[in-house]
C-alpha positions in Angstrom: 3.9 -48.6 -3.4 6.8 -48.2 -1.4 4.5 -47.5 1.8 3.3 -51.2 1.0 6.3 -52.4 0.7 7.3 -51.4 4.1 4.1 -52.5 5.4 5.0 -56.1 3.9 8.2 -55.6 5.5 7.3 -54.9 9.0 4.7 -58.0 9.0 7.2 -60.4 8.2 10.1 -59.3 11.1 6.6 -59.5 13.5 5.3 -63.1 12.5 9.2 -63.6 12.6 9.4 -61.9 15.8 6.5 -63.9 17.1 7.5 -67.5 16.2 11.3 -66.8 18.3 11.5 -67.6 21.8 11.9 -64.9 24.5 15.2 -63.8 26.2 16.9 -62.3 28.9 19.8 -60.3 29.2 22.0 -61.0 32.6 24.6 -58.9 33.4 28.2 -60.0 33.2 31.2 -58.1 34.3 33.7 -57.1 32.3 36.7 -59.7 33.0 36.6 -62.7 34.9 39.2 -64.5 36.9 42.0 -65.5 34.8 41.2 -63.1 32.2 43.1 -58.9 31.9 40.8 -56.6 33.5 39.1 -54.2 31.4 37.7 -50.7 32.5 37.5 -49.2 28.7 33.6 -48.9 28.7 34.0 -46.8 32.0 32.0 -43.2 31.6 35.2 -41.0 33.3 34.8 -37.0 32.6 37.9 -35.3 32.4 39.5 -33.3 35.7 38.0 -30.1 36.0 35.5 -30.2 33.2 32.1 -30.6 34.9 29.7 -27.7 35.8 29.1 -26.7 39.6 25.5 -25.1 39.8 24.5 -23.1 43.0 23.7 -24.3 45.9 19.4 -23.3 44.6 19.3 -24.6 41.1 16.5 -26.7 40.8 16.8 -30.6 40.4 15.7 -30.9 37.1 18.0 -28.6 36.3 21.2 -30.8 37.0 20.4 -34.6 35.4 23.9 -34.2 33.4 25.6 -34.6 36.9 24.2 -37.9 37.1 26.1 -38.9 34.4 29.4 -36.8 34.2 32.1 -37.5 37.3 33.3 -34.8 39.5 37.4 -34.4 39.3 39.3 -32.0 40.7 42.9 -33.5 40.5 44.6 -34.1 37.4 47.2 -36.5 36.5 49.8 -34.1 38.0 48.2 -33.4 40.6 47.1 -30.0 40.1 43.8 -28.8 41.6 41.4 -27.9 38.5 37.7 -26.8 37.3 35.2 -25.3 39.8 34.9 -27.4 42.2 38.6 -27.2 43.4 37.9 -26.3 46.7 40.0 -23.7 48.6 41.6 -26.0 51.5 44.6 -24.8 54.0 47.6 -27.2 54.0 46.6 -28.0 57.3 42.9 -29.5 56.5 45.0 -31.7 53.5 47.8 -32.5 55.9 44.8 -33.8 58.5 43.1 -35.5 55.6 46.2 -37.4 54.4 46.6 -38.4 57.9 43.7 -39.5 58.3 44.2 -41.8 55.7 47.0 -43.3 56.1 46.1 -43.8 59.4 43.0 -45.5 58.7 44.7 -47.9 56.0 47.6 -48.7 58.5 44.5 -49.3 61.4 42.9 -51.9 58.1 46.5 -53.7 57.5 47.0 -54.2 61.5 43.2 -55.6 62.2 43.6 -58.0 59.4 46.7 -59.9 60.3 44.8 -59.9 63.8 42.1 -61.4 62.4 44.3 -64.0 59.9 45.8 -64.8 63.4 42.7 -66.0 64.7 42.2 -62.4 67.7 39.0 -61.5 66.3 36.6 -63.1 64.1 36.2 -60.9 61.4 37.5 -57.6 59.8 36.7 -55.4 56.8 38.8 -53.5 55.2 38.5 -49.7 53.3 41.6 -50.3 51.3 41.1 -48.0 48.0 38.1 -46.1 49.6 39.8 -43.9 52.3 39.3 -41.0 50.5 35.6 -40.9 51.1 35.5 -41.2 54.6 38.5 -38.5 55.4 37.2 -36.3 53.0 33.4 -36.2 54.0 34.6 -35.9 57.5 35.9 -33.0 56.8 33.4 -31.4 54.6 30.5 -32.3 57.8 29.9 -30.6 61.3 31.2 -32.5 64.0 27.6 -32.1 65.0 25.9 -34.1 62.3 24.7 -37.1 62.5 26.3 -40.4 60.5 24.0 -43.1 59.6 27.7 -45.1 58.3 28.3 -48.9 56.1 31.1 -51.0 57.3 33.3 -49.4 55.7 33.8 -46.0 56.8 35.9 -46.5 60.1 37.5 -43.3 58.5 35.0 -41.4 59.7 34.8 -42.4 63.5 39.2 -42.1 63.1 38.8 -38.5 61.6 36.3 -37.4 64.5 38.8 -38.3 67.2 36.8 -41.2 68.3 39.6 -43.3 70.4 41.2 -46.1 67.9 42.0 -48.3 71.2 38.2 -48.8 71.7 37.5 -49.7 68.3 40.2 -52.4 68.8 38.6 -53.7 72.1 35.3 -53.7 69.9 36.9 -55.6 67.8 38.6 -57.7 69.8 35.7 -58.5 72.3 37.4 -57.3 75.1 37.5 -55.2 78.6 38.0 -52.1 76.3 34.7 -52.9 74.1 32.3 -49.7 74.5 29.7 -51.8 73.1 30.3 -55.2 75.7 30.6 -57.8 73.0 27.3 -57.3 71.9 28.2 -56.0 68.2 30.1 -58.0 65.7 33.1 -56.9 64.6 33.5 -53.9 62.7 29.8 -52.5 64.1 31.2 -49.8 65.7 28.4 -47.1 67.5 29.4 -44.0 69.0 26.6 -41.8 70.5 29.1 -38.9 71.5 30.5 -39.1 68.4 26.9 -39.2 66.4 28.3 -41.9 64.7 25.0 -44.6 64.5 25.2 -47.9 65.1 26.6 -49.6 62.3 23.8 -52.7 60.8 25.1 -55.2 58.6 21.2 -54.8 56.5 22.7 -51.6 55.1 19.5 -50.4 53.4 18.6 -49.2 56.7 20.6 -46.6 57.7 19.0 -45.1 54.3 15.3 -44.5 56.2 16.8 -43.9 59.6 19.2 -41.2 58.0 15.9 -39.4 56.5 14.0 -40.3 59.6 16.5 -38.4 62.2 16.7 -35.6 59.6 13.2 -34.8 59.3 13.4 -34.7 63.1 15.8 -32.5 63.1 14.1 -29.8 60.9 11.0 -30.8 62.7 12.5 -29.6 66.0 14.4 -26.3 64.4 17.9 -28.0 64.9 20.4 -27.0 62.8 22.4 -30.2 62.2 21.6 -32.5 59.4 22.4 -36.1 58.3 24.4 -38.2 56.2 24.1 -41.8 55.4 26.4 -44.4 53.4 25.2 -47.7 51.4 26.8 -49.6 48.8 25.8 -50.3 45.2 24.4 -52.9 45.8 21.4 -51.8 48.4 20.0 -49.7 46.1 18.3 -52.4 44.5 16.6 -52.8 47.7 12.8 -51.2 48.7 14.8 -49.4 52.0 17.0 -47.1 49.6 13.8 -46.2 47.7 11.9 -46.0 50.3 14.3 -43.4 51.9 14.3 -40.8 48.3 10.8 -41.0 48.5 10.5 -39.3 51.8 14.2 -37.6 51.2 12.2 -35.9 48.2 8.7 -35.1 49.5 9.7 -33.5 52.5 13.4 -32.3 51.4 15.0 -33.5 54.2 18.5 -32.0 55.3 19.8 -35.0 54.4 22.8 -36.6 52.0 22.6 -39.8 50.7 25.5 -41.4 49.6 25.8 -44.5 47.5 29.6 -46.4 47.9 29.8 -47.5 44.0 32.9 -49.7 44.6 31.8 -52.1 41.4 31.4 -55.1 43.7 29.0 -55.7 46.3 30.5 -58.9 48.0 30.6 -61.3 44.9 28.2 -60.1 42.7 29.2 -56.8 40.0 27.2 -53.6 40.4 25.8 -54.2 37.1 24.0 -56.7 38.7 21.9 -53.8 40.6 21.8 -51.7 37.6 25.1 -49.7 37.4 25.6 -50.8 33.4 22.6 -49.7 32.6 22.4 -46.0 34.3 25.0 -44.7 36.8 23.2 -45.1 40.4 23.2 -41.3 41.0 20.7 -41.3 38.2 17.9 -43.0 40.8 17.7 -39.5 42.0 16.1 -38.1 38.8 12.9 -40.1 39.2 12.4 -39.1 42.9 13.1 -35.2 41.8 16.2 -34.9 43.6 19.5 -33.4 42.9 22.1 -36.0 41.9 26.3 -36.2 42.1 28.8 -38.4 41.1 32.0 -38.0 42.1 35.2 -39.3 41.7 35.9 -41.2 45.0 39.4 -42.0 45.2 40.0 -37.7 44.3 39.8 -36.0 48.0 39.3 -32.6 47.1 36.5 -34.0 44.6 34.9 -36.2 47.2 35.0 -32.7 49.9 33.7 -30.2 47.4 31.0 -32.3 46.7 29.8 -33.4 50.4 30.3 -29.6 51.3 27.6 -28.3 48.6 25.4 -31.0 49.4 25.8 -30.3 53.3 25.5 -26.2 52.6 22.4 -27.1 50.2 20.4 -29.3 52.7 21.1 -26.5 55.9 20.1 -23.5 53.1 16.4 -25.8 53.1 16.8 -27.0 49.7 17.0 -30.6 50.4 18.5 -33.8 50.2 21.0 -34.8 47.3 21.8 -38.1 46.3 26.1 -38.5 45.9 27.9 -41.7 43.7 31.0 -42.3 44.8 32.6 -43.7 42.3 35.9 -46.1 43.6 37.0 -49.7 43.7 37.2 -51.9 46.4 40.3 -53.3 46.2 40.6 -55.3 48.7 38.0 -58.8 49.3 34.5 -57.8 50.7 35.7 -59.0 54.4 38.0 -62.0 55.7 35.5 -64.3 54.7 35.4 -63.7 51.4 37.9 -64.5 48.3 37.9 -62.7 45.8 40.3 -64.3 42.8 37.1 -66.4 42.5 34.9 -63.9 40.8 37.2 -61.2 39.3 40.7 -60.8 37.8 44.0 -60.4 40.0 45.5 -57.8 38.4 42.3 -55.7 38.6 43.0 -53.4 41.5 46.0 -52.4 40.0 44.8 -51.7 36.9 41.7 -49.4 38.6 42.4 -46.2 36.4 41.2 -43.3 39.3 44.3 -44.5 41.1 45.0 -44.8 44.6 43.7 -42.1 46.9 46.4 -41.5 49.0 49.3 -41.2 46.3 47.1 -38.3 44.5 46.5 -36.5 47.5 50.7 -37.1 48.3 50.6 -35.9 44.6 48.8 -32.6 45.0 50.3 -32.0 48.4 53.8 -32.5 46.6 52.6 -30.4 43.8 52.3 -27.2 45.9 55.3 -27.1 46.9 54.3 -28.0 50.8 55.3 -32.1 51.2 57.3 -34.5 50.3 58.5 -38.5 49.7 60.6 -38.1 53.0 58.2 -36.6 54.5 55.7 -38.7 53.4 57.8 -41.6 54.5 58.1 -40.3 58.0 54.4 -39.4 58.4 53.8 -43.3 57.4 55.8 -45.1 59.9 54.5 -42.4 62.7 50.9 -43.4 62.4 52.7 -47.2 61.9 54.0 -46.6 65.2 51.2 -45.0 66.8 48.9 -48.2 65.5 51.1 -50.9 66.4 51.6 -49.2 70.4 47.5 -49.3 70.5 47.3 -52.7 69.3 50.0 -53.9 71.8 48.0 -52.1 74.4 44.4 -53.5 73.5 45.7 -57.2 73.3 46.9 -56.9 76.9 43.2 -56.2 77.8 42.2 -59.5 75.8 41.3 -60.8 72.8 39.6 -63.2 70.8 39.4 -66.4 72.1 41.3 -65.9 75.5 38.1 -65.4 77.7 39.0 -61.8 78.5 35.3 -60.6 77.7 32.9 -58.3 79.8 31.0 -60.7 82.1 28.0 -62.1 80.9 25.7 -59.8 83.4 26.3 -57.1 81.2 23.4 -58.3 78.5 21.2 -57.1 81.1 22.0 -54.0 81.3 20.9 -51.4 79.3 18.1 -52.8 77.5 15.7 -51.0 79.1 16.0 -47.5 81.0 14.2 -48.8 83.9 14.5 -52.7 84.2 10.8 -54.8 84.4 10.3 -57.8 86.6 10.7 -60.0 83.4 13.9 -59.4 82.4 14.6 -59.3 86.5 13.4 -62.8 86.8 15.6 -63.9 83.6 18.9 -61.8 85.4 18.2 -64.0 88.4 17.8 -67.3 86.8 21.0 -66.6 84.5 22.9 -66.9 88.5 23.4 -62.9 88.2 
């Protein structure tokens, strides 16, 4: 009886079921503008608390790091858990610095560009932990497959912040002769790739060139950046599906900054399963990390990098920040979230929690601190006065015009000859 019962049950929610139109769920942030940010449904593990397996446990092994977030530093700044990593003052001092300078580098470009002496500028504000702290944790050797936002990288490799102004600034100094838009940058001494504003492929290219580099018994291996966003594009899965079946010495890492340009990352999929759980399918090993914690963001790249040159593979990294500035000077962003959300952003800023640690070990201080920041102040504003002299936007101080001949092909053919000679050069 009561079996029937349920039966008669279950066919009345069915013909119900039947008879009420379809529906879809769209995604909707948590706050919009003009409402009080709101970050309580955010899945944050506490400092120190999640597991670090060896560099050969087995994929399947590790789905919970999908889902948990790698902290090191605490609220006091203190260095705890397993994957504290064991870093000299000097590699934290060079860190910092490499942050500060980066951010001071962002602040200077984007008056230029509010001033109309380059067309266009993005800035890493929030997110220079990842690019100092990976930089570190790499071989100057290996190769970068970077987004646009991780001048940090090219800054901490010594590549000459002068140049990235002329490319900026379309001028004499441009390595690249005007033929990048701002913010591209492209360094082959460096092995810093040529930055592509269709992010998803620096995903296959990273595998590509790793493959090749195994392939050809090199030692280095690669390391690419995209933002949430692309990995709702076929390039990103395209790339784990080779990444996985041929363990490539490679590390993908996806910039989870909650907004790619206007649209939420829930819109590609972040409310519904962190984005370092696309590994699982693909049967790779998967991190996510706190990205405004340096020591977090290090210890992480540094097993992934010591995993892929031990043979074990690729692994797929989250780093989990907030872009806190507007996607680039062309974009507002008090139209699609709240003001006060930045501030509010409860991982912090990632230069005051590396000051933090730094202070808490007894090696640093706010004076100290305060000199170091109006140094690299002083050392960006003398570079910017210098690359202006050598032009800028707008003033016609540009490589000539000949120059898109060159270097398109190692030995020129009698077409682009003819076209040389009919362009008056």
């Amino acid at each position: 009886m009561l079996h029937s019962t349920r039966l008669d049950r279950q066919a009345v929610a069915l013909r119900a079921a039947r008879s009420s139109p379809l529906t879809l769920r769209i995604p909707e942030p948590a706050a919009r503008p003009g409402e009080p940010a709101d970050f309580s449904k955010l899945r944050l593990s506490a400092p120190g608390a999640v597991r670090r397996p060896s560099l050969d446990t087995e994929a399947r092994s590790m789905h919970d790091l999908a889902y948990e977030l790698i902290r090191v530093l605490d609220d006091k700044g203190n260095a705890v858990g397993p994957w504290a990593p064991e870093l000299s003052s000097a590699a934290l001092l060079a860190g910092l610095r490499t942050m500060m300078l980066t951010r001071a580098f962002d602040e200077r470009m984007y008056r230029a560009q509010r001033q109309g002496k380059c067309s266009f500028y993005m800035k890493s504000l929030g997110e220079e932990a990842i690019s100092a702290a990976q930089a570190a944790a790499l071989d100057s050797g290996d190769m970068l497959f970077p987004s646009y936002r991780q001048q940090g990288l090219l800054i901490a490799r010594g590549y000459p912040i002068l140049k990235m102004m002329g490319q900026l600034y379309s001028n004499l100094l441009d390595p690249l002769l005007g033929r990048q838009m701002p913010v591209m940058y492209s360094s082959h001494e460096h092995n810093f790739f040529s930055i592509s504003g269709n992010l998803g492929t620096q995903f296959i290219q990273a595998v590509g060139w790793a493959m090749g580099s195994a392939l050809s018994g090199d030692t280095r291996i690669a390391a690419s950046w995209v933002g949430d966003g692309t990995t709702a594009e076929g390039d990103f899965h395209h790339a784990l599906t080779f990444a996985s079946i041929y363990r490539a010495p490679v590390i993908l890492n996806v910039v989870n900054n909650q907004w790619a340009i206007s649209s939420f990352q829930g819109i590609a999929g972040g409310d519904t399963a962190p984005f370092a759980a696309r590994a699982i399918g693909y049967g790779l090993p998967a991190l996510r990390v706190d990205g405004n914690d340096f020591l977090a963001v290090y210890a992480a790249t540094r097993w992934a990098a010591q995993r892929a040159r031990s043979n074990h593979g690729a692994t797929l990294i989250e780093l989990f920040t907030y872009r806190a500035e507007a996607h680039s000077t062309s974009d507002d962003p008090s139209r699609y979230r709240p003001a006060d959300e930045a501030s509010r952003w409860p991982l912090g800023d990632p230069i005051a929690r590396l000051k933090r640690h730094l202070i808490q070990r007894g090696e640093w201080s706010e004076q100290k601190h305060a000199a170091l920041q109006e140094e690299v102040n002083s050392e960006i504003r003398s570079l910017q006065k210098e690359a202006e002299a050598h032009g800028y936007h707008g003033n016609n101080q540009t490589p000539s015009p000949k120059t898109m001949f060159e270097g398109v092909f190692k030995e020129p053919d009698a077409r682009l000859l003819q076209q040389r000679q009919e362009a008056g050069f």
